[in-house]
N, CA, C and O atoms as CSV, one atom per row, in Angstrom:
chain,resi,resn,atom,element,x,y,z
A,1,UNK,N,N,14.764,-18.811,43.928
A,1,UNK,CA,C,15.347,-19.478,42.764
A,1,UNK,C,C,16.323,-20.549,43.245
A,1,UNK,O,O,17.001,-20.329,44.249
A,2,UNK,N,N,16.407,-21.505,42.687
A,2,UNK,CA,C,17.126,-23.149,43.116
A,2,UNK,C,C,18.378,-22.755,42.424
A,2,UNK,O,O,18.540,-22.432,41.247
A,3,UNK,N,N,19.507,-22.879,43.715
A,3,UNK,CA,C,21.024,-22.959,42.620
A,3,UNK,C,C,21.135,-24.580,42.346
A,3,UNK,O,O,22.214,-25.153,42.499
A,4,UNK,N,N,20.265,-25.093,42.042
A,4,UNK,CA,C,20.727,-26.399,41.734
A,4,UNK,C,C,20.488,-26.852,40.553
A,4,UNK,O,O,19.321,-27.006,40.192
A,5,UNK,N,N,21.872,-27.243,39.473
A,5,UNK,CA,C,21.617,-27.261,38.418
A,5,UNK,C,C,21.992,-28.981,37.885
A,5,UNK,O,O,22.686,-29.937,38.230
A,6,UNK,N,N,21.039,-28.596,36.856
A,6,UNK,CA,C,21.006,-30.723,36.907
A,6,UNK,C,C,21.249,-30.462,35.177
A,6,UNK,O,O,20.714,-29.636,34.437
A,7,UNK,N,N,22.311,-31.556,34.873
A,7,UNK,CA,C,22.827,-31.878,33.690
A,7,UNK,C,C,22.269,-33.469,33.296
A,7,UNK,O,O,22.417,-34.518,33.922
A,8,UNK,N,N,21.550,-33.189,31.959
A,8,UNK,CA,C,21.375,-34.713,30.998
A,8,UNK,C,C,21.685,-34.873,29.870
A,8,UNK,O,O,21.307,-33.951,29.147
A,9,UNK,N,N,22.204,-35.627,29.394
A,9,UNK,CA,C,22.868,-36.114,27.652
A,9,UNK,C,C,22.728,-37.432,27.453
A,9,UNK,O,O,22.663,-38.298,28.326
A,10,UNK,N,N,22.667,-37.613,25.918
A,10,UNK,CA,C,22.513,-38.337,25.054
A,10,UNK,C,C,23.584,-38.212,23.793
A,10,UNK,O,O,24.104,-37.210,23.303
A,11,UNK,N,N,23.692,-39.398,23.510
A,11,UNK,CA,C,24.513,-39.278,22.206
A,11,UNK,C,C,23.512,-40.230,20.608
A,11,UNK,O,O,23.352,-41.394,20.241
A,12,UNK,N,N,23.117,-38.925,20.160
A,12,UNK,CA,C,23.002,-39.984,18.768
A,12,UNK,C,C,23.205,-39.934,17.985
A,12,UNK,O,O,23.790,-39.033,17.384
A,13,UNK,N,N,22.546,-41.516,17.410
A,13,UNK,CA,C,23.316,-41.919,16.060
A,13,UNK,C,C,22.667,-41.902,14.750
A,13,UNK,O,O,22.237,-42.737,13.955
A,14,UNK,N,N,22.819,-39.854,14.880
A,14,UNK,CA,C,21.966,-39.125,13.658
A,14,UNK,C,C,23.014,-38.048,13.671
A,14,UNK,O,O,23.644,-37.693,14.667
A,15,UNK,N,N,23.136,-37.544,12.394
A,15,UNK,CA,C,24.156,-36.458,11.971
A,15,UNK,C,C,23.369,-34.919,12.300
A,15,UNK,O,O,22.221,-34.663,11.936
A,16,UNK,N,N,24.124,-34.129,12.947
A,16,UNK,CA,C,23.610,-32.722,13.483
A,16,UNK,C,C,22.528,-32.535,12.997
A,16,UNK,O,O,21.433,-32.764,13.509
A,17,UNK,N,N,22.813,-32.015,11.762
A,17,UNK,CA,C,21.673,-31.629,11.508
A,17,UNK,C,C,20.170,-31.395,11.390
A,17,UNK,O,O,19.372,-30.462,11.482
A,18,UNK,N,N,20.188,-33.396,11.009
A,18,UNK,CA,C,18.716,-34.296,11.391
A,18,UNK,C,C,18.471,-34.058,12.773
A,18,UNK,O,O,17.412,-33.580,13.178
A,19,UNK,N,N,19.748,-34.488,13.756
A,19,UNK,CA,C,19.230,-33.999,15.049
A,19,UNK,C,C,18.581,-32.802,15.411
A,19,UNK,O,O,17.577,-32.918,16.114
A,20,UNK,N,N,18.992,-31.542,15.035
A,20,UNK,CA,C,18.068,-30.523,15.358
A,20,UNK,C,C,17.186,-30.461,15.084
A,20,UNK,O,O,16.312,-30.305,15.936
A,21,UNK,N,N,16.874,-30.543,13.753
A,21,UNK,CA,C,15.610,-30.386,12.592
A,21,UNK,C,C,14.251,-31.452,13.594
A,21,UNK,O,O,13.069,-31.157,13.774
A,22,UNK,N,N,14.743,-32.253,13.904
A,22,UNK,CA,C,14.133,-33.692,14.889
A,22,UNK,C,C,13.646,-32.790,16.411
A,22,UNK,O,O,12.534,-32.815,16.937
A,23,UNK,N,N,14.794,-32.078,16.841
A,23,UNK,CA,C,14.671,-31.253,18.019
A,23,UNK,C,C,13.659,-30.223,18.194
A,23,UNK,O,O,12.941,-29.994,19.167
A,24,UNK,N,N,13.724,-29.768,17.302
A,24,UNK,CA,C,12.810,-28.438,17.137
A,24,UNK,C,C,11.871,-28.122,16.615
A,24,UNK,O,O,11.199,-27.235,17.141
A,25,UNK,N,N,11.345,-28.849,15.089
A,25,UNK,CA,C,10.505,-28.863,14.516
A,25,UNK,C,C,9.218,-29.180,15.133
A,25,UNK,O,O,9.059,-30.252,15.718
A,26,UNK,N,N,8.439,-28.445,15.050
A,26,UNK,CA,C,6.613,-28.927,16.322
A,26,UNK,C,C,6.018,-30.610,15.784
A,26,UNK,O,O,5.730,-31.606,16.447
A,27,UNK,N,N,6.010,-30.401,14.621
A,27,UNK,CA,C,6.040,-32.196,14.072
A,27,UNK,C,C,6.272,-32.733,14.391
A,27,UNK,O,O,5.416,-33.579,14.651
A,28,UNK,N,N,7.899,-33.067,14.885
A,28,UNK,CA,C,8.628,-33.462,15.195
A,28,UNK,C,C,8.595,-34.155,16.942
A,28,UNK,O,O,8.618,-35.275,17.454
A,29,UNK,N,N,8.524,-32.627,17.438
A,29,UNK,CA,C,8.151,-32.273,18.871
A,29,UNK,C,C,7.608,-33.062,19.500
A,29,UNK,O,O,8.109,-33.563,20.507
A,30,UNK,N,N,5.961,-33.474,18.849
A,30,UNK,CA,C,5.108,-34.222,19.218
A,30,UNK,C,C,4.933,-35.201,19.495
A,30,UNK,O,O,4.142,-35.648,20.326
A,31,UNK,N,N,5.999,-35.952,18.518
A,31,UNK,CA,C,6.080,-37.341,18.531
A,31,UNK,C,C,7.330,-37.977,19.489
A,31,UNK,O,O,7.372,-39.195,19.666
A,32,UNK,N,N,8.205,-37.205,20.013
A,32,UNK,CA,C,8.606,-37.870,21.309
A,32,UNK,C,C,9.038,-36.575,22.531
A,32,UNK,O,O,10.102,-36.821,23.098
A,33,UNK,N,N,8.408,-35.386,22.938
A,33,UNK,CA,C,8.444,-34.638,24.230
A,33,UNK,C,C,7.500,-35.369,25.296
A,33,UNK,O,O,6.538,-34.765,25.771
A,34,UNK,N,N,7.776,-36.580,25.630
A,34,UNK,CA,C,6.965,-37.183,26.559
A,34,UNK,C,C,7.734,-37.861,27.219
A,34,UNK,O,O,8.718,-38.056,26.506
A,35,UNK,N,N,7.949,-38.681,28.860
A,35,UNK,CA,C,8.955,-39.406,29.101
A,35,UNK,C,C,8.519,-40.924,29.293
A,35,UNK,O,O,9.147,-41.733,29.976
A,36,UNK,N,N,7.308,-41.200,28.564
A,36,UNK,CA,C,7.048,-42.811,29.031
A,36,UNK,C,C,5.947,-42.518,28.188
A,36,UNK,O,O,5.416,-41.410,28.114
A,37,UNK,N,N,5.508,-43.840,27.356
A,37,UNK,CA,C,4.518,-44.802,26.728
A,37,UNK,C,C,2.927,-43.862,27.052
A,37,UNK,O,O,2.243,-43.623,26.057
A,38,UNK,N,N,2.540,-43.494,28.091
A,38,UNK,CA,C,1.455,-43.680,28.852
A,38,UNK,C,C,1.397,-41.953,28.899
A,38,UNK,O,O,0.377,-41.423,29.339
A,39,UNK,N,N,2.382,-41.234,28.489
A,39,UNK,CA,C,2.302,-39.766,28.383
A,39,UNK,C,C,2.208,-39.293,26.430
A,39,UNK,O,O,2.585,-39.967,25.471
A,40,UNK,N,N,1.791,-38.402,26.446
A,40,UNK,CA,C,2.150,-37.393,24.908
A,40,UNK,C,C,2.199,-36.452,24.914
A,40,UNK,O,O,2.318,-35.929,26.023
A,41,UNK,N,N,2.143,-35.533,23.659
A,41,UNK,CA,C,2.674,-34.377,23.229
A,41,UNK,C,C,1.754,-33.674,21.846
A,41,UNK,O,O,2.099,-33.233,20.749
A,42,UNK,N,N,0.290,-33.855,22.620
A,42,UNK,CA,C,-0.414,-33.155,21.407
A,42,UNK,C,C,-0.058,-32.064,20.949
A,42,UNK,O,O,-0.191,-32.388,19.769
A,43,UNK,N,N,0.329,-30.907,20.893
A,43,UNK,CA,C,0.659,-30.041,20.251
A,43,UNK,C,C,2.200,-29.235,20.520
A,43,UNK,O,O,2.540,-29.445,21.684
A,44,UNK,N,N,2.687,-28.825,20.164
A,44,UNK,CA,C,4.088,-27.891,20.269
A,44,UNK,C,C,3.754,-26.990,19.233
A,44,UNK,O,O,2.996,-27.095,18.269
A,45,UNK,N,N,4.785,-25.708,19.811
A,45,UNK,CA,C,4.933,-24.096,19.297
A,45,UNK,C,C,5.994,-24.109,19.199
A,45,UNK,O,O,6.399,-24.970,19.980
A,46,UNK,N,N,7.073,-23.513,18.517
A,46,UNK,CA,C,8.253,-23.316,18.271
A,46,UNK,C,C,8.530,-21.949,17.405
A,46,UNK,O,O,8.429,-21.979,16.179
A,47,UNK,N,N,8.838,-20.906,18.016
A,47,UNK,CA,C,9.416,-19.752,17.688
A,47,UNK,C,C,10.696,-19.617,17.786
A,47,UNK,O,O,11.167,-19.180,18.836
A,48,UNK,N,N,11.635,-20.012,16.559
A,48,UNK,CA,C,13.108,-20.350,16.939
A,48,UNK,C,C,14.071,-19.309,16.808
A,48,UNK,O,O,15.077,-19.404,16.105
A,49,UNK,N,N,13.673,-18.049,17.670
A,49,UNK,CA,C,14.952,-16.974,17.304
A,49,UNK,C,C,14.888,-16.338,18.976
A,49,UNK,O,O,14.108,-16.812,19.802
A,50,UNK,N,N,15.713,-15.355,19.248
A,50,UNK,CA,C,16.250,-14.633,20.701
A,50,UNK,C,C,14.723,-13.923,20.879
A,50,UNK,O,O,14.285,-13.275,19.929
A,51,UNK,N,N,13.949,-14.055,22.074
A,51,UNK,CA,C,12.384,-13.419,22.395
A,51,UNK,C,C,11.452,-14.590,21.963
A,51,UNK,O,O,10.432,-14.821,22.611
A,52,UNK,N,N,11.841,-15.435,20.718
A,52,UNK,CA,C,10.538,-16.720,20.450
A,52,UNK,C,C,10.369,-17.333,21.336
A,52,UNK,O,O,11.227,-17.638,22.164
A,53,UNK,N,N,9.126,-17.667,21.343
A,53,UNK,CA,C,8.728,-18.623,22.686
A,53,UNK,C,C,8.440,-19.957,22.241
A,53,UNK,O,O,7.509,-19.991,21.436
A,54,UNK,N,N,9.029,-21.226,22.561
A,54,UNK,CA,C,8.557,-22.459,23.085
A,54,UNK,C,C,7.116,-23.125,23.902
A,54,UNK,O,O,7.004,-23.173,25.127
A,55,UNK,N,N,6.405,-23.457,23.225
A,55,UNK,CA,C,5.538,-23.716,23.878
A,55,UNK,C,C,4.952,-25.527,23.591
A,55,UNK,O,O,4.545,-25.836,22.471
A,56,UNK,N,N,4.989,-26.540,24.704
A,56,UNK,CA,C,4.564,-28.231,24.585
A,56,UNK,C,C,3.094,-28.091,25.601
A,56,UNK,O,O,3.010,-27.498,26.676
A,57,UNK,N,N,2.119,-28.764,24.941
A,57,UNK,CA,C,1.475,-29.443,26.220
A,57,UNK,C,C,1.975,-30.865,25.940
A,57,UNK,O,O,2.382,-31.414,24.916
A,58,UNK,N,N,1.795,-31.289,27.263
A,58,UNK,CA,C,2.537,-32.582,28.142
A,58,UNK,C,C,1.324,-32.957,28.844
A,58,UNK,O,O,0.797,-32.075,29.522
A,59,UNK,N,N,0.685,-34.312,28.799
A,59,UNK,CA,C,-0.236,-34.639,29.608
A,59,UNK,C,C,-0.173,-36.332,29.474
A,59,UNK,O,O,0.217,-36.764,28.389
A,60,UNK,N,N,-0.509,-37.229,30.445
A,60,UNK,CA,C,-1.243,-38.471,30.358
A,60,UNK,C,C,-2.066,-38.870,29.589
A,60,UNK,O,O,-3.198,-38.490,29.890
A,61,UNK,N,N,-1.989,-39.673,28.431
A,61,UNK,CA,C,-3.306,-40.347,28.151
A,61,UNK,C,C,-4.352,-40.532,28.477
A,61,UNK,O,O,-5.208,-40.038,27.744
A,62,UNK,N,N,-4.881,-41.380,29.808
A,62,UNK,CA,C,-5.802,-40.833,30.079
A,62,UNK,C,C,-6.176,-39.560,30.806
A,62,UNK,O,O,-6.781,-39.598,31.878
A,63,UNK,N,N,-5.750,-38.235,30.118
A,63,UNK,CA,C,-6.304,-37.528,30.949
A,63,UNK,C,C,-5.956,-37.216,32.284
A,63,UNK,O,O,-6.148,-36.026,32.537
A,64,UNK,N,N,-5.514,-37.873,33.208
A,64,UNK,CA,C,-5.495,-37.851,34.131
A,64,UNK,C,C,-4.669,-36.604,35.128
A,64,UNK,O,O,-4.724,-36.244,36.304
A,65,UNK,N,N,-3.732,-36.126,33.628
A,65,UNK,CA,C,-2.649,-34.713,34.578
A,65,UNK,C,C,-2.561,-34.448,33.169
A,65,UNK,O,O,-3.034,-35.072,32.219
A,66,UNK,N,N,-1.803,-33.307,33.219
A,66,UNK,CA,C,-1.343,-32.459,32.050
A,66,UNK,C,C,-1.135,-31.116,32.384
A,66,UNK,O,O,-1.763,-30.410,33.173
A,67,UNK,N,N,-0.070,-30.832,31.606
A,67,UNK,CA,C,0.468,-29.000,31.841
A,67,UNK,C,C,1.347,-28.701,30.423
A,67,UNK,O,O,1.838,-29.493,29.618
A,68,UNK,N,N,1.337,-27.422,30.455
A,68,UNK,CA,C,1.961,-27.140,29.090
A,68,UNK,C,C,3.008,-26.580,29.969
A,68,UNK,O,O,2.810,-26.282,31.147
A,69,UNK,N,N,4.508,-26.407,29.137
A,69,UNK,CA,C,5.948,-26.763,29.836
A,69,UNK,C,C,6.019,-24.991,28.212
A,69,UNK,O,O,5.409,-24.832,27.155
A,70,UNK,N,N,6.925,-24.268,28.847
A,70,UNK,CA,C,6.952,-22.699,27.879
A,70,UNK,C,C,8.438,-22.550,28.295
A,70,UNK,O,O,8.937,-23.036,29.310
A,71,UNK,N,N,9.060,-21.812,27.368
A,71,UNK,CA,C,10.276,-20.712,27.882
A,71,UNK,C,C,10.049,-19.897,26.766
A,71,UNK,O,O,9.190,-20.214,25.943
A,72,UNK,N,N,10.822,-18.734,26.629
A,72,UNK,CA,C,11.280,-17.534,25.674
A,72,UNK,C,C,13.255,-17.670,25.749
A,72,UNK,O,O,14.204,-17.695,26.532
A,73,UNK,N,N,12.905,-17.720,24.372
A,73,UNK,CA,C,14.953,-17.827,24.097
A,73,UNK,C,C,15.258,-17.156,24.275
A,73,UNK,O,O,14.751,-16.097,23.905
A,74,UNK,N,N,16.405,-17.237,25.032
A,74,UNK,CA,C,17.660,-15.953,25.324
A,74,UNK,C,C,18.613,-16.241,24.329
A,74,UNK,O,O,18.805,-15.367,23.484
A,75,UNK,N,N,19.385,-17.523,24.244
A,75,UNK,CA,C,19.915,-17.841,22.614
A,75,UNK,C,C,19.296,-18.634,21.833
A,75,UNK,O,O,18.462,-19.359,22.375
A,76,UNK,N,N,19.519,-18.782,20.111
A,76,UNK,CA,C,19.663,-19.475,19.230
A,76,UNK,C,C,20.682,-19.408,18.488
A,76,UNK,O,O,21.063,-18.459,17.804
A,77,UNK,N,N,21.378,-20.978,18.692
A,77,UNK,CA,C,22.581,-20.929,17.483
A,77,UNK,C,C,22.347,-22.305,16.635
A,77,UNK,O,O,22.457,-23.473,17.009
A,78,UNK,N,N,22.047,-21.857,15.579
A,78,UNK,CA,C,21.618,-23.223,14.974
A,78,UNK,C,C,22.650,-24.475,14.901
A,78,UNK,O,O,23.826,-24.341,14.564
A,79,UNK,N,N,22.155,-25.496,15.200
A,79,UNK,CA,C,23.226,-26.548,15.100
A,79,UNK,C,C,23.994,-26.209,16.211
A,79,UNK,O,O,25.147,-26.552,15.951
A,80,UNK,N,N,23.925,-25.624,17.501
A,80,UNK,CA,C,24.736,-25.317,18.192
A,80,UNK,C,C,24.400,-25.363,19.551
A,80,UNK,O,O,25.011,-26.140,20.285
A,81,UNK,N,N,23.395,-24.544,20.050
A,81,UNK,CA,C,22.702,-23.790,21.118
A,81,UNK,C,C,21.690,-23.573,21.318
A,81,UNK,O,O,21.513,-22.590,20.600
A,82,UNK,N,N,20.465,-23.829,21.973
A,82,UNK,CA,C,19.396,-22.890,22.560
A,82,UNK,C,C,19.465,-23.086,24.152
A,82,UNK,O,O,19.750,-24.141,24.719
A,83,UNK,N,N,19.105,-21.698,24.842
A,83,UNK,CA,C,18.893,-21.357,25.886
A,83,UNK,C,C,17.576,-20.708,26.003
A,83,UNK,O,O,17.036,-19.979,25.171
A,84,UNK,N,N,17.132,-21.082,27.170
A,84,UNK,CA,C,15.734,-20.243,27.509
A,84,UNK,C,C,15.417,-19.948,28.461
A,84,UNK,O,O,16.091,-20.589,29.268
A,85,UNK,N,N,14.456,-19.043,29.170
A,85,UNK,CA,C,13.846,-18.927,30.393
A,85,UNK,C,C,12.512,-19.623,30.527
A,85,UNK,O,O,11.618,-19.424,29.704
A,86,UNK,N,N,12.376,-20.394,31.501
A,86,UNK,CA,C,10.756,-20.825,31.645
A,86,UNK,C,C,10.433,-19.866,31.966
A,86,UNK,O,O,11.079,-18.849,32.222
A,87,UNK,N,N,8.546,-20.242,32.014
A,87,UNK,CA,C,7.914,-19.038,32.956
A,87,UNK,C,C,7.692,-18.981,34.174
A,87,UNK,O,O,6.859,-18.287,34.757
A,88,UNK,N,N,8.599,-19.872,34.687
A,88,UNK,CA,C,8.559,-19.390,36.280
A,88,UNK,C,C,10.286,-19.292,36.950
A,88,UNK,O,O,10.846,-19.629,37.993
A,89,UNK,N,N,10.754,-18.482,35.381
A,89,UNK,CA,C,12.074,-17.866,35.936
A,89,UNK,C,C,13.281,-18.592,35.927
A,89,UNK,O,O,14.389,-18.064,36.011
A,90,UNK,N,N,13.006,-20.173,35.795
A,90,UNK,CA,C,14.941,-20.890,35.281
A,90,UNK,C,C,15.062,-21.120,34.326
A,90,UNK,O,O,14.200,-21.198,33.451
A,91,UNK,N,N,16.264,-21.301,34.254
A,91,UNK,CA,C,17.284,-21.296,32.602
A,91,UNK,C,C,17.231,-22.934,32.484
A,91,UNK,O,O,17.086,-23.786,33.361
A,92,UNK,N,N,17.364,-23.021,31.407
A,92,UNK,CA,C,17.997,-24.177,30.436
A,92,UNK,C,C,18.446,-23.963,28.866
A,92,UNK,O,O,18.008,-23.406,27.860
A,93,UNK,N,N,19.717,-24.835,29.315
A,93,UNK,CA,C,20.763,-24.650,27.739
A,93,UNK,C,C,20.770,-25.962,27.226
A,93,UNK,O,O,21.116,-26.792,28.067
A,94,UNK,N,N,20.453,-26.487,25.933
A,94,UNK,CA,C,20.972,-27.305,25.227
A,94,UNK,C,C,21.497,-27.201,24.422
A,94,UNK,O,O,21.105,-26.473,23.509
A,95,UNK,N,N,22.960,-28.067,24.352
A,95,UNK,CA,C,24.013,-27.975,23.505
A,95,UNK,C,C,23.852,-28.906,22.636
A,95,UNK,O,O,23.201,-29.873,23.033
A,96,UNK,N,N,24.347,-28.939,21.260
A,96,UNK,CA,C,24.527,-29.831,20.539
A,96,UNK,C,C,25.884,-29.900,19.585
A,96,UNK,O,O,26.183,-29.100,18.698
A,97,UNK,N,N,26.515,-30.903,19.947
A,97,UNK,CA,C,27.866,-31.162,19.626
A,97,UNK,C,C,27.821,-32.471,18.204
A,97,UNK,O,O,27.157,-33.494,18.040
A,98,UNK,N,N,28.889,-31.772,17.393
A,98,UNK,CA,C,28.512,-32.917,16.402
A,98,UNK,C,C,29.712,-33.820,16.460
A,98,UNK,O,O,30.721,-33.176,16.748
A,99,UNK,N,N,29.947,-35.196,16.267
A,99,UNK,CA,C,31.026,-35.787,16.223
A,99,UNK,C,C,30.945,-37.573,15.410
A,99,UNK,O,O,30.625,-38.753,15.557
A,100,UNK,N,N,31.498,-36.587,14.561
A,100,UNK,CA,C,31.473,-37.501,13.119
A,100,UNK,C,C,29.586,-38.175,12.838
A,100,UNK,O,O,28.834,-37.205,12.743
A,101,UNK,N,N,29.254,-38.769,12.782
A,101,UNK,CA,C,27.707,-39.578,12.235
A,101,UNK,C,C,26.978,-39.474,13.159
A,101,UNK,O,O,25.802,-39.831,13.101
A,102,UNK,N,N,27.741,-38.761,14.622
A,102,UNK,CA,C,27.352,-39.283,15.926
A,102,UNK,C,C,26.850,-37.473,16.578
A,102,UNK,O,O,27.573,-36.479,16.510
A,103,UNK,N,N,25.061,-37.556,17.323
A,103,UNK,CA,C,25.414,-35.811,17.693
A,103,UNK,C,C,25.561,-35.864,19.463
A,103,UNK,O,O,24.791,-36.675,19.979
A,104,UNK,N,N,26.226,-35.293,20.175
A,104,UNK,CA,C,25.882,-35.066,21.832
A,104,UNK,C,C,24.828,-34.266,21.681
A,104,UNK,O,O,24.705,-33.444,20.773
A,105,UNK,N,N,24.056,-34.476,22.543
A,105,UNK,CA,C,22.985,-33.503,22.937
A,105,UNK,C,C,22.856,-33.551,24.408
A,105,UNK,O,O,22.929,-34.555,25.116
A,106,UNK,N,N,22.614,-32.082,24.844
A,106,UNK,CA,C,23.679,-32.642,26.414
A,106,UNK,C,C,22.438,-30.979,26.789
A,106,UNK,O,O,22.628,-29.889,26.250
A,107,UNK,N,N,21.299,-31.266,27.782
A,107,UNK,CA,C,20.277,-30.463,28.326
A,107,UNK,C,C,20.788,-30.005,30.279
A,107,UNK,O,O,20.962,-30.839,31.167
A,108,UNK,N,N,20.916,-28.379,30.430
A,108,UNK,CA,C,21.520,-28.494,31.601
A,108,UNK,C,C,20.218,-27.562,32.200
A,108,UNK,O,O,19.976,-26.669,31.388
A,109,UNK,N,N,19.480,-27.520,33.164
A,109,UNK,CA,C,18.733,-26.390,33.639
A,109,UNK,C,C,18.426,-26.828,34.997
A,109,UNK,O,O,18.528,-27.931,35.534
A,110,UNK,N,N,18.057,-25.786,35.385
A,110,UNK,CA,C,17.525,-25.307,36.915
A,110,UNK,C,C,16.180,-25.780,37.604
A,110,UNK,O,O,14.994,-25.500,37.430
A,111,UNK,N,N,16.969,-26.734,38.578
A,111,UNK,CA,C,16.204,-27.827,39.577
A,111,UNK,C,C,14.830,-26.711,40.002
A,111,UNK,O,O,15.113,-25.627,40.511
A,112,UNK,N,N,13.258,-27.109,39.727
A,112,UNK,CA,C,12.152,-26.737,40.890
A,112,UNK,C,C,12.540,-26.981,42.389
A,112,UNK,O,O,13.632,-27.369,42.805
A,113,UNK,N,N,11.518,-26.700,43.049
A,113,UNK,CA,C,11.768,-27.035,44.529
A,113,UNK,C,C,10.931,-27.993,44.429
A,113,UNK,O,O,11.511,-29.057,44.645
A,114,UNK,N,N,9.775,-28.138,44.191
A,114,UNK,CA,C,8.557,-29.414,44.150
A,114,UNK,C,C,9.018,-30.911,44.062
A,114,UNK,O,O,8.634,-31.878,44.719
A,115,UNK,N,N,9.831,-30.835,43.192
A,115,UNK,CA,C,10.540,-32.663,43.364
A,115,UNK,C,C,11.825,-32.651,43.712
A,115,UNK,O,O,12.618,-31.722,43.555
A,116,UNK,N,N,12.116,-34.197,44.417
A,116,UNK,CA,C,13.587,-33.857,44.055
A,116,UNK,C,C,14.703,-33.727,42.562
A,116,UNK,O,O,14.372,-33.858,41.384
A,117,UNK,N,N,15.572,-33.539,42.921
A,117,UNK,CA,C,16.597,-33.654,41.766
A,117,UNK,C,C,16.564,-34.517,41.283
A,117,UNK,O,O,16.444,-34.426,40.061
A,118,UNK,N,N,16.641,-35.838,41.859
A,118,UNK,CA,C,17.159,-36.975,41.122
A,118,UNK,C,C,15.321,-37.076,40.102
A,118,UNK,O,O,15.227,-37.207,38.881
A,119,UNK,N,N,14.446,-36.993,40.834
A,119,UNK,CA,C,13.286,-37.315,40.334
A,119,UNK,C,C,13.321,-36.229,38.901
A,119,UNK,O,O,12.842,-36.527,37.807
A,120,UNK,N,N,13.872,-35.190,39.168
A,120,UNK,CA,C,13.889,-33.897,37.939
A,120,UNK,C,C,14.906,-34.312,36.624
A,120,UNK,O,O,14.626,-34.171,35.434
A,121,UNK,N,N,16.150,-34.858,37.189
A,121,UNK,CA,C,16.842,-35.654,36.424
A,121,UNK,C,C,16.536,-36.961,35.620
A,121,UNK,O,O,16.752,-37.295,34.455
A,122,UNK,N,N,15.953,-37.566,36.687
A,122,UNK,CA,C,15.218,-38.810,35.692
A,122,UNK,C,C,13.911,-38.860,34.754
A,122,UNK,O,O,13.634,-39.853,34.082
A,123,UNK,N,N,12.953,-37.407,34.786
A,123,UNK,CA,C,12.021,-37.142,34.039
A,123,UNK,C,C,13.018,-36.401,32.615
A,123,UNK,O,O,12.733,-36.602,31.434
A,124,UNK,N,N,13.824,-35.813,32.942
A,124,UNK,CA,C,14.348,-34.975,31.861
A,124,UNK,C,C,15.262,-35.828,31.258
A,124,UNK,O,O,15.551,-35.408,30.137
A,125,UNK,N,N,16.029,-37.213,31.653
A,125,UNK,CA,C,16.540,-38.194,30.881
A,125,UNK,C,C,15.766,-39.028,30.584
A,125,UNK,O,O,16.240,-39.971,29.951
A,126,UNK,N,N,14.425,-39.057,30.863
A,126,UNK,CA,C,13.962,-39.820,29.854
A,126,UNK,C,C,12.756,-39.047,28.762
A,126,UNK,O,O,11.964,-39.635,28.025
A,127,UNK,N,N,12.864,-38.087,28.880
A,127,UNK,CA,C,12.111,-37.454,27.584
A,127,UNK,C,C,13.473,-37.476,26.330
A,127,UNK,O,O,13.345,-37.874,25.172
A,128,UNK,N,N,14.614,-36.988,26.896
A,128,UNK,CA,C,16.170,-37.345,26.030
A,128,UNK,C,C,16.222,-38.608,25.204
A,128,UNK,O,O,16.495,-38.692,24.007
A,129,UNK,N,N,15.937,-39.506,25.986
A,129,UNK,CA,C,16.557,-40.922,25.960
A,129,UNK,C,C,15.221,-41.030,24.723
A,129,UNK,O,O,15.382,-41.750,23.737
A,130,UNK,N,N,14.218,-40.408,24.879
A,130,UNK,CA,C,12.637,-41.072,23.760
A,130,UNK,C,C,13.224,-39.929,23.079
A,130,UNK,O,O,13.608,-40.467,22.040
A,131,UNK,N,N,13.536,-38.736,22.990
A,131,UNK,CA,C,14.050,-37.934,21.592
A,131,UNK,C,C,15.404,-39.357,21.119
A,131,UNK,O,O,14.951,-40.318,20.497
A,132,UNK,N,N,16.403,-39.359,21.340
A,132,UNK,CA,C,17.145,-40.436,20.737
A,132,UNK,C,C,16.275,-41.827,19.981
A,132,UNK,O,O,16.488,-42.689,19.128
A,133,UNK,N,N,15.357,-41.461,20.766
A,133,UNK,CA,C,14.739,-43.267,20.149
A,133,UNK,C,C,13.785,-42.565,18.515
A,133,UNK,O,O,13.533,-43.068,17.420
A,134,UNK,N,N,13.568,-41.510,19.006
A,134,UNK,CA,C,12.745,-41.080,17.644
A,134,UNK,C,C,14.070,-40.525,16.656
A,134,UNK,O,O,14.314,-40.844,15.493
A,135,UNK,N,N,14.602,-39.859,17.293
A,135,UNK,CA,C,15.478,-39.546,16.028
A,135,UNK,C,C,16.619,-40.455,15.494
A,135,UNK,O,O,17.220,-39.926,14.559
A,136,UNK,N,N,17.010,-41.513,15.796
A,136,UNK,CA,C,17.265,-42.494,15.425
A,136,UNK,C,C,16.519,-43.521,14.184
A,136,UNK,O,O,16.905,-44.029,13.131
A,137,UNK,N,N,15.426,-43.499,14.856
A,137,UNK,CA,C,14.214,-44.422,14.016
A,137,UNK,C,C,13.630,-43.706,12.812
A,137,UNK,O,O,13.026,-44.332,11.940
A,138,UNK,N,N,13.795,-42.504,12.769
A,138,UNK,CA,C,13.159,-41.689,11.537
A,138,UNK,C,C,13.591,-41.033,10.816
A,138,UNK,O,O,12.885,-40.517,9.949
């Protein structure tokens, strides 16, 4: 297991609530869990309580790669918190902070060994950075 833990945030300019509802909803999901143009998000699962499981496939347009990305919650606090375990054993917490019109959304979890960090960091800020662009726009 990697003690290396990598932190990403965003701030937007959508009121809590919309932000979650945007976050979590599989509808929702679909239309930006991808980190670039040339990737998508045909389907999402969302079981939103402590034991529900998360479930995205994530693949290329053409075809070319794809994997479905899972955890099971350890928390749910609405408007607040989810934590989870993937299935190959690390945590990730996202917080969501509200402040005034404006929400933080701030994703912290546990580096693979397969890439580096920075490469793990910059895939997971920019699936963030395209949730902000959708929940902004809609």
């Amino acid at each position: 297991m990697s003690a290396t833990r990598i932190t990403v945030s965003a701030t937007i300019n959508a009121p809590l609530e919309k932000v979650w509802e945007r976050y979590t909803a599989p509808d929702h999901i679909t239309k930006w869990n991808f980190a670039s143009a040339d990737w998508q998000c045909p389907w999402a699962k969302n079981d939103l309580k402590v034991g529900g499981k998360y479930a995205a496939r994530m693949e290329a347009k053409d075809g070319s790669f794809g994997f479905e990305f899972e955890g099971i919650y350890d928390v749910v606090k609405v408007n607040e918190e989810l934590s989870y375990t993937m299935a190959d054993g690390r945590k990730a917490t996202n917080l969501f902070k509200a402040n005034g019109a404006q929400t933080l959304v701030e994703t912290t979890f546990d580096a693979e060994s397969e890439n580096s960090a920075e490469m793990q960091k910059g895939g997971w800020q920019a699936i963030l950075d395209n949730f902000k662009k959708y929940a902004e726009a809609s």
